[in-house]
Structures are given as C-alpha cells and as structure tokens.
N, CA, C and O atoms as a Tinker XYZ file with bonds, in Angstrom:
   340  protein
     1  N    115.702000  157.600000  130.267000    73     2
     2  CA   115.640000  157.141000  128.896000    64     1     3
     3  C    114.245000  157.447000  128.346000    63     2     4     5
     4  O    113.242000  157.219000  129.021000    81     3
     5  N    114.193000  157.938000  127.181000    73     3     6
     6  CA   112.669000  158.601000  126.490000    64     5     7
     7  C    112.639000  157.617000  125.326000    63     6     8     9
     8  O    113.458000  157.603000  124.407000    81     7
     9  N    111.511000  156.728000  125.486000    73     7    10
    10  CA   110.895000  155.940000  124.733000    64     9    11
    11  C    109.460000  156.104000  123.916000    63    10    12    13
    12  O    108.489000  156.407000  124.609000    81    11
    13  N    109.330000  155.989000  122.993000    73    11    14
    14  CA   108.019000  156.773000  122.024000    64    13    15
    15  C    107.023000  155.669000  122.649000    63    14    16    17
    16  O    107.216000  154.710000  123.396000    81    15
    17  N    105.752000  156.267000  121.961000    73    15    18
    18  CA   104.601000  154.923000  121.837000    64    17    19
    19  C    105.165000  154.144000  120.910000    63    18    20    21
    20  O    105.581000  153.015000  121.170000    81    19
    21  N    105.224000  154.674000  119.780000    73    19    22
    22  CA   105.523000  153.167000  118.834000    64    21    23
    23  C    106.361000  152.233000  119.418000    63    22    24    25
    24  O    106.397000  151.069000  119.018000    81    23
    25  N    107.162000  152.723000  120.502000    73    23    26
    26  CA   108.326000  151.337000  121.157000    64    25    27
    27  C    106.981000  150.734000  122.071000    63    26    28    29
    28  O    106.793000  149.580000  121.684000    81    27
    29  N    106.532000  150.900000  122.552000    73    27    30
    30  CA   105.799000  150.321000  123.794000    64    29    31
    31  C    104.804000  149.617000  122.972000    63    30    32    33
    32  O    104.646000  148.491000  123.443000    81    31
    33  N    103.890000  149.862000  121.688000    73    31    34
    34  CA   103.203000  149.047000  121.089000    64    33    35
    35  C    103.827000  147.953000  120.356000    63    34    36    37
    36  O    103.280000  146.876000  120.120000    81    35
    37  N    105.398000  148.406000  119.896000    73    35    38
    38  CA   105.942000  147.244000  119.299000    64    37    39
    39  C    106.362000  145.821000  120.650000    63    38    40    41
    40  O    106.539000  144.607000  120.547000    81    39
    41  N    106.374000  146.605000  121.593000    73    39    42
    42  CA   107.339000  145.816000  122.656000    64    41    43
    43  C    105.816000  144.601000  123.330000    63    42    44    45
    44  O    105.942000  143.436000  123.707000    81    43
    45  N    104.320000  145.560000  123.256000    73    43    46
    46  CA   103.531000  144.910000  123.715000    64    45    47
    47  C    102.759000  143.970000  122.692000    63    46    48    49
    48  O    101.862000  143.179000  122.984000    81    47
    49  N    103.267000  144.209000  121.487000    73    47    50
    50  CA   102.623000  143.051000  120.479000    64    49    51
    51  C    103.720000  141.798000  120.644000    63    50    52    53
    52  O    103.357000  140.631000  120.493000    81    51
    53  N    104.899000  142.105000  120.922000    73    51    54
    54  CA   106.048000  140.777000  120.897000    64    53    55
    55  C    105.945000  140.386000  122.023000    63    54    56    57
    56  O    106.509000  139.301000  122.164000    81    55
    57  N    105.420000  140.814000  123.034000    73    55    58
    58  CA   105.167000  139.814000  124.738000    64    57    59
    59  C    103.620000  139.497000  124.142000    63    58    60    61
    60  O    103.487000  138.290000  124.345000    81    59
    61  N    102.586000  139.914000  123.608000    73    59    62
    62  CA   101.647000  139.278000  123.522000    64    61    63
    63  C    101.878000  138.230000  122.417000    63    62    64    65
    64  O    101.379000  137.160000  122.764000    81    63
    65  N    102.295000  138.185000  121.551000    73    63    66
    66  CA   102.387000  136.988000  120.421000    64    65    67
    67  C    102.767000  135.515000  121.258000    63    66    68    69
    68  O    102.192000  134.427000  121.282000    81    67
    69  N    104.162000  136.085000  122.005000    73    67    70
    70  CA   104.776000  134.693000  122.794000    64    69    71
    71  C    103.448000  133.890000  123.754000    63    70    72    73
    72  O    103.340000  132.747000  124.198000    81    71
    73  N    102.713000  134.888000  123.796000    73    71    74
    74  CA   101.556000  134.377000  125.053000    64    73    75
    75  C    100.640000  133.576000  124.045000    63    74    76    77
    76  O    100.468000  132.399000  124.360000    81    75
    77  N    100.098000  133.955000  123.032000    73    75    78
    78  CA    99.393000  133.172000  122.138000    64    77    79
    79  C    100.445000  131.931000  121.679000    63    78    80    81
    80  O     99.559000  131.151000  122.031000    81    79
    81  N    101.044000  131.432000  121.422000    73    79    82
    82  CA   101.992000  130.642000  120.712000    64    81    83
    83  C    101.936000  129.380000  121.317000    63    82    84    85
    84  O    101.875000  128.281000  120.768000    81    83
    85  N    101.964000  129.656000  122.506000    73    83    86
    86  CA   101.489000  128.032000  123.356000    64    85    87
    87  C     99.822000  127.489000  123.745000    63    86    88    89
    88  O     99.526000  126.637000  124.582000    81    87
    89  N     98.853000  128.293000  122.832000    73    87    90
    90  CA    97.937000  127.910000  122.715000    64    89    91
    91  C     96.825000  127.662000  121.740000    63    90    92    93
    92  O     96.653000  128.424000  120.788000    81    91
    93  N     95.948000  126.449000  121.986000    73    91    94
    94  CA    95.355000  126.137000  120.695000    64    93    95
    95  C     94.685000  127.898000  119.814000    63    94    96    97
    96  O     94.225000  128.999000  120.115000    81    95
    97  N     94.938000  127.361000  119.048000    73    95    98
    98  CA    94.247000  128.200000  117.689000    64    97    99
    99  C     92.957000  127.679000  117.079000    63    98   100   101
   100  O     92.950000  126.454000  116.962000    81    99
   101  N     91.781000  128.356000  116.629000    73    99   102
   102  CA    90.932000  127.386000  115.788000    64   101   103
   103  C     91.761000  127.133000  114.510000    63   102   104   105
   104  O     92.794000  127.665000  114.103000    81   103
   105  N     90.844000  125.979000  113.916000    73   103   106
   106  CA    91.512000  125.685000  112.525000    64   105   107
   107  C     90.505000  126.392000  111.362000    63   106   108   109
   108  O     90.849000  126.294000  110.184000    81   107
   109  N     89.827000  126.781000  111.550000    73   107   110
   110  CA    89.131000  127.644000  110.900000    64   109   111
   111  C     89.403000  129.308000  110.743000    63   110   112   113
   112  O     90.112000  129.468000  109.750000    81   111
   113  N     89.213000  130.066000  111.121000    73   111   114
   114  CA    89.666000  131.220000  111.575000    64   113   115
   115  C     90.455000  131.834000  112.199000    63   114   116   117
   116  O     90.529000  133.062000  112.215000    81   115
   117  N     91.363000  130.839000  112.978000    73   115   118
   118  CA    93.069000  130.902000  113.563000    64   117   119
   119  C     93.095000  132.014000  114.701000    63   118   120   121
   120  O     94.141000  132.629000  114.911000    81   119
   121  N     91.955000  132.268000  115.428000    73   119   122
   122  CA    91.500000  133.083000  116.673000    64   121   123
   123  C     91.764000  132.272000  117.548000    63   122   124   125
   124  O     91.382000  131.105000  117.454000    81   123
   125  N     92.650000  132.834000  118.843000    73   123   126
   126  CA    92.620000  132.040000  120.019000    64   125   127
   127  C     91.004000  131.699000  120.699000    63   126   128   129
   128  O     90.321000  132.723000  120.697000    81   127
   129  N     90.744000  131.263000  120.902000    73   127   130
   130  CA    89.320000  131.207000  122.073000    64   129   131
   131  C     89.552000  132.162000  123.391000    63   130   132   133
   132  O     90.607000  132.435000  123.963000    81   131
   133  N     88.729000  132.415000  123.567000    73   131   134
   134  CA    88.447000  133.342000  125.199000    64   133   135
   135  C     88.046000  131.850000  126.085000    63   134   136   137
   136  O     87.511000  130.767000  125.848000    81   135
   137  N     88.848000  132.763000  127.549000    73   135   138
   138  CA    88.383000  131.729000  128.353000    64   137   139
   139  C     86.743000  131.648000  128.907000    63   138   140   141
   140  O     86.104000  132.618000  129.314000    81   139
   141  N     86.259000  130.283000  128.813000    73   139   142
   142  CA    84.898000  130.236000  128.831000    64   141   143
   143  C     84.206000  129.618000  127.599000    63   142   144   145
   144  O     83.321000  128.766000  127.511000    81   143
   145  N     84.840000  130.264000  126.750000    73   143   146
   146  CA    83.997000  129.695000  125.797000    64   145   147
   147  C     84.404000  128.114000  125.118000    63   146   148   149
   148  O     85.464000  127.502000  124.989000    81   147
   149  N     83.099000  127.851000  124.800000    73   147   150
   150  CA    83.164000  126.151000  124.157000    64   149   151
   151  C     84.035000  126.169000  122.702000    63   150   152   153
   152  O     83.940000  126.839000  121.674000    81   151
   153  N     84.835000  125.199000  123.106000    73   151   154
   154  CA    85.414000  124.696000  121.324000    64   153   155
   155  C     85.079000  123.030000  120.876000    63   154   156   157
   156  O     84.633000  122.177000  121.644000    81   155
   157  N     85.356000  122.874000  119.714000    73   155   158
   158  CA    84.962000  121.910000  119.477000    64   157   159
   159  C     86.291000  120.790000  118.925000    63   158   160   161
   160  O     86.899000  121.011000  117.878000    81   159
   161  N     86.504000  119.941000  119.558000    73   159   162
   162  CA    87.746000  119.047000  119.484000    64   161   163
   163  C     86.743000  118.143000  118.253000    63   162   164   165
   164  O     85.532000  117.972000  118.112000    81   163
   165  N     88.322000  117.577000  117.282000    73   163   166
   166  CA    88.258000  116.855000  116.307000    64   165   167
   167  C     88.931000  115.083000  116.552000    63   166   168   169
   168  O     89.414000  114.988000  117.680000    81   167
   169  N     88.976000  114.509000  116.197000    73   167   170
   170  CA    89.569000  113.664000  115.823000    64   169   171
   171  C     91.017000  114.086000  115.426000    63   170   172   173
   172  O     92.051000  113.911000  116.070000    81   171
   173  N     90.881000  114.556000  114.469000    73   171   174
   174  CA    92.430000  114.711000  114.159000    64   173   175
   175  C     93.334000  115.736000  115.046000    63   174   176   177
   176  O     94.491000  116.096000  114.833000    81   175
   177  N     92.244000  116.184000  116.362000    73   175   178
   178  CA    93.173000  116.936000  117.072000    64   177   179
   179  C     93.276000  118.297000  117.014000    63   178   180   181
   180  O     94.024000  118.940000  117.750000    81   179
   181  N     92.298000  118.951000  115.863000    73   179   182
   182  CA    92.402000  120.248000  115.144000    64   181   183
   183  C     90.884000  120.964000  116.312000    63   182   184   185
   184  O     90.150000  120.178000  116.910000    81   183
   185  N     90.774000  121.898000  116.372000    73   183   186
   186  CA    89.609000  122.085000  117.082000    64   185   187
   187  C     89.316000  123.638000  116.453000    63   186   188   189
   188  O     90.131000  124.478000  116.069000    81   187
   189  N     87.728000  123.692000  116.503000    73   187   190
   190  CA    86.809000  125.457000  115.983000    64   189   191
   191  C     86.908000  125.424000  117.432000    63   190   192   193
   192  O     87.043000  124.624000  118.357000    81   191
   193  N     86.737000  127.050000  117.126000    73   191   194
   194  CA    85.731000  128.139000  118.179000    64   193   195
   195  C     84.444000  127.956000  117.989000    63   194   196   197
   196  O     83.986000  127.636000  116.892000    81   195
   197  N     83.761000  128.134000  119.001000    73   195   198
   198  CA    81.892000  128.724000  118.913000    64   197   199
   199  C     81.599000  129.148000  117.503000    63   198   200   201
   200  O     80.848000  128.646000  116.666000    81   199
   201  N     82.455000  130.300000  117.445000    73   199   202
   202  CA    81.909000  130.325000  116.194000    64   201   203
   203  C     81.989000  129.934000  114.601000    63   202   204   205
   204  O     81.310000  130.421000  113.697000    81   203
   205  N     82.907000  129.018000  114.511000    73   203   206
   206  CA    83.482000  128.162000  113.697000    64   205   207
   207  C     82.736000  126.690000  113.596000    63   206   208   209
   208  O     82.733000  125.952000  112.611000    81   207
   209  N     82.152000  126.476000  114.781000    73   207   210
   210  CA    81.801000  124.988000  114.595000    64   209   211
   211  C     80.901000  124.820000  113.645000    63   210   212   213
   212  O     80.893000  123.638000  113.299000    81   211
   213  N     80.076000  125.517000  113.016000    73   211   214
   214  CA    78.848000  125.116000  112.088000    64   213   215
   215  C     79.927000  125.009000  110.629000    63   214   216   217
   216  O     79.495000  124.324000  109.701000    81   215
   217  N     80.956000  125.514000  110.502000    73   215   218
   218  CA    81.622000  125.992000  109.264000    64   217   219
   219  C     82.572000  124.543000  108.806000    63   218   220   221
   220  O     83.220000  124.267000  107.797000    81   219
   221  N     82.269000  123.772000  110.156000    73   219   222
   222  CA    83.219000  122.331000  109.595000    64   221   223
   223  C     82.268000  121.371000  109.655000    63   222   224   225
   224  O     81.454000  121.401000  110.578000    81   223
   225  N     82.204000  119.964000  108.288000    73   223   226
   226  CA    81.794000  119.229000  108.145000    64   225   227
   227  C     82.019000  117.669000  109.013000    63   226   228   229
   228  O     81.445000  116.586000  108.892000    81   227
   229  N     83.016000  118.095000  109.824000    73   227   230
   230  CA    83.746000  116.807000  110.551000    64   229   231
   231  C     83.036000  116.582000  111.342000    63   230   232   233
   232  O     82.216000  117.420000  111.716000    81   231
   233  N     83.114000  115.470000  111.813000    73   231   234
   234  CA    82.207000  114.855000  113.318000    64   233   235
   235  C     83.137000  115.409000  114.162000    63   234   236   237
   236  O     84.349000  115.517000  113.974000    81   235
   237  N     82.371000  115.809000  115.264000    73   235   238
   238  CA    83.249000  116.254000  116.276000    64   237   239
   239  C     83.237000  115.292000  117.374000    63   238   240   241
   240  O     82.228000  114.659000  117.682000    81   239
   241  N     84.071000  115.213000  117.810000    73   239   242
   242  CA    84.776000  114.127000  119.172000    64   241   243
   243  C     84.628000  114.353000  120.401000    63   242   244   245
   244  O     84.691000  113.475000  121.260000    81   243
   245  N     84.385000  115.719000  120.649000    73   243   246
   246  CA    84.034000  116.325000  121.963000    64   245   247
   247  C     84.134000  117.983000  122.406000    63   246   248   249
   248  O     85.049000  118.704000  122.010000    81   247
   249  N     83.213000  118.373000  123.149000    73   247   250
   250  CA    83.046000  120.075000  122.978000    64   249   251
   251  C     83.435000  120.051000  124.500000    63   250   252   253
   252  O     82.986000  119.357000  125.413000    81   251
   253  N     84.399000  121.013000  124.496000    73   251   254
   254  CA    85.286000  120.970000  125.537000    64   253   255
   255  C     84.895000  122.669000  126.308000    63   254   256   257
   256  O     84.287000  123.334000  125.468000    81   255
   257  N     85.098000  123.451000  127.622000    73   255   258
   258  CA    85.012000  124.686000  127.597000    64   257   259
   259  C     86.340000  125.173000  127.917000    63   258   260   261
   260  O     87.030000  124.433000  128.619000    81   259
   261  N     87.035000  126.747000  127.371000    73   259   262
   262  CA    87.989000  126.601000  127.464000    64   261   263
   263  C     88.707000  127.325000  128.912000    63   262   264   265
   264  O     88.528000  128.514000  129.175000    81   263
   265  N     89.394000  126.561000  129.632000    73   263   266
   266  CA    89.882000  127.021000  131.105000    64   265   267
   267  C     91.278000  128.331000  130.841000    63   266   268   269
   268  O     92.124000  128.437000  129.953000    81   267
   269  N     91.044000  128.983000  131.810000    73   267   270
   270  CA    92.161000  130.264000  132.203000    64   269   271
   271  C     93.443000  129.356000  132.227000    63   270   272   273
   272  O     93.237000  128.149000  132.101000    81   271
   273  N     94.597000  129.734000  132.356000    73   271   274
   274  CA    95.692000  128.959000  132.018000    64   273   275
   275  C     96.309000  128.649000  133.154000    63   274   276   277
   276  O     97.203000  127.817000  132.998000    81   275
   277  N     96.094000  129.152000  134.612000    73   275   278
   278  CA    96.253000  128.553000  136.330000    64   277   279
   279  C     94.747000  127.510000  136.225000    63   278   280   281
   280  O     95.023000  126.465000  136.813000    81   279
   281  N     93.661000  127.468000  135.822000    73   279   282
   282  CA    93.286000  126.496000  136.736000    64   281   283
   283  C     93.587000  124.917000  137.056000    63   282   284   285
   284  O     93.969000  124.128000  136.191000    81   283
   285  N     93.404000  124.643000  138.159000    73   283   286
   286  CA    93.792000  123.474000  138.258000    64   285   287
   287  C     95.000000  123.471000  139.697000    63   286   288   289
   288  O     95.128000  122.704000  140.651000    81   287
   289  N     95.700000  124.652000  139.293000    73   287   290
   290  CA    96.807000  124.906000  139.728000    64   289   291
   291  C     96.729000  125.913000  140.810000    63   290   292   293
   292  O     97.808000  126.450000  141.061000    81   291
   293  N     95.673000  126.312000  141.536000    73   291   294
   294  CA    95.152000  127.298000  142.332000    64   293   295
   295  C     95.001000  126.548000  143.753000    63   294   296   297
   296  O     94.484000  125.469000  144.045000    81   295
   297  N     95.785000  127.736000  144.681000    73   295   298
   298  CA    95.222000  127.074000  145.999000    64   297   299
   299  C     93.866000  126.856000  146.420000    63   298   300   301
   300  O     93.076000  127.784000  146.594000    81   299
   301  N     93.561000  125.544000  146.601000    73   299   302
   302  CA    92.150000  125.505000  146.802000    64   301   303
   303  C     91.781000  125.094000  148.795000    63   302   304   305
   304  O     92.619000  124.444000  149.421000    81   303
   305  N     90.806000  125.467000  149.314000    73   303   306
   306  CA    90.345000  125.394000  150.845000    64   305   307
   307  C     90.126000  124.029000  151.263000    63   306   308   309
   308  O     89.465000  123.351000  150.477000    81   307
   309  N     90.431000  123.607000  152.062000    73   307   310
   310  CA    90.134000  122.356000  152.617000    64   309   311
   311  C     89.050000  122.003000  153.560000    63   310   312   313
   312  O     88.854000  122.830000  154.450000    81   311
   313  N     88.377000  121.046000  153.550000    73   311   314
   314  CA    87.222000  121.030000  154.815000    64   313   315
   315  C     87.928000  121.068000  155.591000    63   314   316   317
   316  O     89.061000  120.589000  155.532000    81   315
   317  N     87.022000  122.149000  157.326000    73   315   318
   318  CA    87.879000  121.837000  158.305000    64   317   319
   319  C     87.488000  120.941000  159.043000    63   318   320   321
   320  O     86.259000  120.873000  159.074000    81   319
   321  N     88.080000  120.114000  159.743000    73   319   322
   322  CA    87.531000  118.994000  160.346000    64   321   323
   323  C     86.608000  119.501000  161.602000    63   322   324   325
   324  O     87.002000  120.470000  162.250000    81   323
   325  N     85.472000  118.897000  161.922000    73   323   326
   326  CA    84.075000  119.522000  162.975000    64   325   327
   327  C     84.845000  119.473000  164.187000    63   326   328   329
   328  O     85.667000  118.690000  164.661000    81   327
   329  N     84.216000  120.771000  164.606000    73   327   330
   330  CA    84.721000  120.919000  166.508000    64   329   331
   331  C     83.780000  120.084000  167.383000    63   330   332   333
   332  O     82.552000  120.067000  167.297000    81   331
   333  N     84.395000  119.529000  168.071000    73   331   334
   334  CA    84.061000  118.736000  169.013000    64   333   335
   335  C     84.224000  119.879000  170.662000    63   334   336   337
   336  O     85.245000  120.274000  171.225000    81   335
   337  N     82.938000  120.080000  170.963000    73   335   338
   338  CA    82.463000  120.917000  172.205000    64   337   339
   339  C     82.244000  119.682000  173.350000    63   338   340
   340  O     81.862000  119.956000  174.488000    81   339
C-alpha cells in the first residue's frame, strides 16, 4: 500500500493532539509545558507556564515542576539487605 507524506503528517498530528488533550494547558498562552519546567498553580485551578507567570495578576498558590507522565510509576531498586560474613 503507497501512502504520501501528507497521510503520515495528517496521521501524526491526530496521535499527537490525543496526547496533549489529557494534559494541563497554560491559561495564558494555551502551550503544554515541557517536562521540567516550573508552572504556576492558581487557586482557581488554572495554571501559567514559566513564561506566562509574570503576565497574570493572581496570587499564585503554588509553583509546581512539571513531571514526565510514568513518574512515580517506574520500577524503582530496593536496599539490599547487608551480608553478614
């Protein structure tokens, strides 16, 4: 089957949209955040990017950094318990 580019750019903007959709947006500029970088949570729940935060007058509630979407959820190593010789 012979498929153009334009299919493969249309096909990779509609798997990337679904990937944005379950995550915050700023309310300012409506850019997802990169992971790493600081956002700034509101009160009402609405949150900037880095570079948005000077652009809102609201008190902010807490500056959060933003995590990859496994962490938390990663196998992590356990101490091993000391050998006894």
């Amino acid at each position: 089957m012979y498929r153009t580019i334009n299919d493969l750019g249309r096909r990779l903007r509609r798997g990337g949209g679904r990937l944005a959709d379950d995550r915050d947006a700023c309310s300012v500029c409506h850019r997802t955040p990169l992971v790493g970088e600081r956002v700034a949570r509101y009160a009402n729940g609405s949150l900037a990017c880095a570079l948005c935060m000077n652009a809102r007058s609201d008190v902010v509630e807490r500056v959060e950094l933003v995590h990859h979407s496994e962490w938390g959820h990663a196998v992590k190593p356990l101490a091993r318990p000391p050998v006894v010789a």
